[in-house]
N, C-alpha and C positions, 0 to 999 in steps of 0.2 A: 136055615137062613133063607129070607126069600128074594129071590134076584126081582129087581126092578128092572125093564123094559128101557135102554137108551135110547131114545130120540135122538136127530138131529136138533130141535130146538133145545132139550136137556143140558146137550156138549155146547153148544153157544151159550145158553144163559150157562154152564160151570165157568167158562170159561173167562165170560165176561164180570163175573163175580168173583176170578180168582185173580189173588193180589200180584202187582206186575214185575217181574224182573229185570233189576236196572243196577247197574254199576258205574258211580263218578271215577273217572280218569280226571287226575289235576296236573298241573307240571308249573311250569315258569316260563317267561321270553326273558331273554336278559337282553339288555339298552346299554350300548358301548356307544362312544365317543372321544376321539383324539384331539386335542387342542392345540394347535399351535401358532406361535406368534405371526402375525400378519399387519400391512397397512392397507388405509385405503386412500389410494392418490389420485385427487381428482376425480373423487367419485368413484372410481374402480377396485372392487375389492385387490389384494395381491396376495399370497401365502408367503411367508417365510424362501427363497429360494427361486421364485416364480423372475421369469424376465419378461419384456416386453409393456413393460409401465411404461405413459408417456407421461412425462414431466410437464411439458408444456413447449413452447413454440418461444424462439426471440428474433423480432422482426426489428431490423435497423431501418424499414420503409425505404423509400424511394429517392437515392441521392444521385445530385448528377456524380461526373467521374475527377472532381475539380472538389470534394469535399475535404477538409480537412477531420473534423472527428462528428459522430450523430451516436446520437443515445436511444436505448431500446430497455426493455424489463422482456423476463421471462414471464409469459402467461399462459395460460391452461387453455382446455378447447373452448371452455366461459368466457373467456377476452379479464378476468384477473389473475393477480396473483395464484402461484399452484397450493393447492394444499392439501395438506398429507395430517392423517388422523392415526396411530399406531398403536398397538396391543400395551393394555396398564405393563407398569413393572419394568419395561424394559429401553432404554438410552437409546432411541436410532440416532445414527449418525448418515449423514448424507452428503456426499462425496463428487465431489465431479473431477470426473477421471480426464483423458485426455480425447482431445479432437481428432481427427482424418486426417487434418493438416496441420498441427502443432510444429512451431517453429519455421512456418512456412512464409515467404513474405518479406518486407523489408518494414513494416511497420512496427510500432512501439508494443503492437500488443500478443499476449503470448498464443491465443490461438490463432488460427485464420481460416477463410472461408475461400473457395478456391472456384473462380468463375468457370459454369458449364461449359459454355460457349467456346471459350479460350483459356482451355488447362495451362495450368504455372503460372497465371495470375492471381495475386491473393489480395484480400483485405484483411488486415490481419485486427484483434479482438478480446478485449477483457470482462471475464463476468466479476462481479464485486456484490459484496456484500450489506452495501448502505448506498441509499437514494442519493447521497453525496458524489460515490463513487470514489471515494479514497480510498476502502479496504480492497483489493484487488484479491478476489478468489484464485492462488494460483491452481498450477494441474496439479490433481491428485488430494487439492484442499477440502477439508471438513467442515460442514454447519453441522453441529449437535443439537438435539431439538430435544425437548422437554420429555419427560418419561411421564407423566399422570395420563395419558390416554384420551386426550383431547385432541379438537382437531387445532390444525395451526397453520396461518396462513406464511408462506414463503418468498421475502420476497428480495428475488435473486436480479442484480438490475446489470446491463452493458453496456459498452462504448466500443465502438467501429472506429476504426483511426484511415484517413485517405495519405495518400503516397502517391509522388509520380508515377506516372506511365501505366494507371490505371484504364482501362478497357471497358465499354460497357456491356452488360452482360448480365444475369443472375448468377450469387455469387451463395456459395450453402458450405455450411459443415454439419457437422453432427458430434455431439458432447453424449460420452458414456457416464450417464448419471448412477450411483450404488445406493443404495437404502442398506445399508449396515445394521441389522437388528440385535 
């Protein structure tokens, strides 16, 4: 047998000529995601459980202290109605629970708003359910709102009642609203 002479160019060009060694690795990602029911109010998404929605603002404007009753609507930070758009399938119910100062006041209405300036005076306040103002939303009352997962404009309207020996001053409460999913 007669031995051939290796080069360095020989072992490049074998080398370069021999076929390459390679092995495919495969595997998988796997894509999770958990869904759960949610609204979005006023624009703002919310999750099931989440606090800190603002409903909207209800402004009775600027009366002297000599008013007998003035009218106001709940609106959104847009200056309309609030609206709430909520996950298909499922009945919210929306609830307005009680004020700061419920039963405060000598006025006809059941929540009240209690001057900064000079505590223990109140204007006392009904939220209702029709532009009328005959259905009076009491505390702890329910609006049920459609299940198909539309948006829906809400519109929650009030009346400020005036009392003697009213004070002038800025006068605020604050109403714990629920979104019931």
């Amino acid at each position: 047998m007669r031995k051939l002479p290796l080069t360095a160019f020989g072992v490049v060009t074998a080398l370069l000529l021999a076929p390459t060694a390679h092995a495919d690795i495969t595997g998988t990602v796997e894509a999770t995601i958990t869904l759960q029911a949610g609204c979005i109010v006023n624009g703002q998404n919310h999750s099931d459980g989440s606090a800190g929605a603002d409903f909207g603002t209800i402004d009775f404007g600027t009366q002297n202290t000599l008013f007998s009753q003035t009218d106001g609507q709940i609106l959104s930070g847009g200056g309309g109605a609030f609206r709430i758009r909520c996950s298909p399938g499922i009945t919210p119910i929306l609830s307005f629970e009680a004020g700061e100062n419920d039963g405060e006041g000598a006025g006809v209405g059941l929540h009240a708003m209690e001057n900064a300036s000079a505590p223990g005076t109140f204007v006392t306040y009904n939220l209702y359910s029709d532009a009328g103002r005959s259905t009076i939303i009491p505390i702890g009352g329910d609006v049920t709102l459609a299940s198909d997962g539309s948006e829906q404009t809400i519109n929650i309207y009030g009346r400020a009642f005036g009392e003697a020996a009213l004070t002038p001053g800025t006068y605020g409460d604050v109403i714990t609203v629920v979104l019931e999913l």
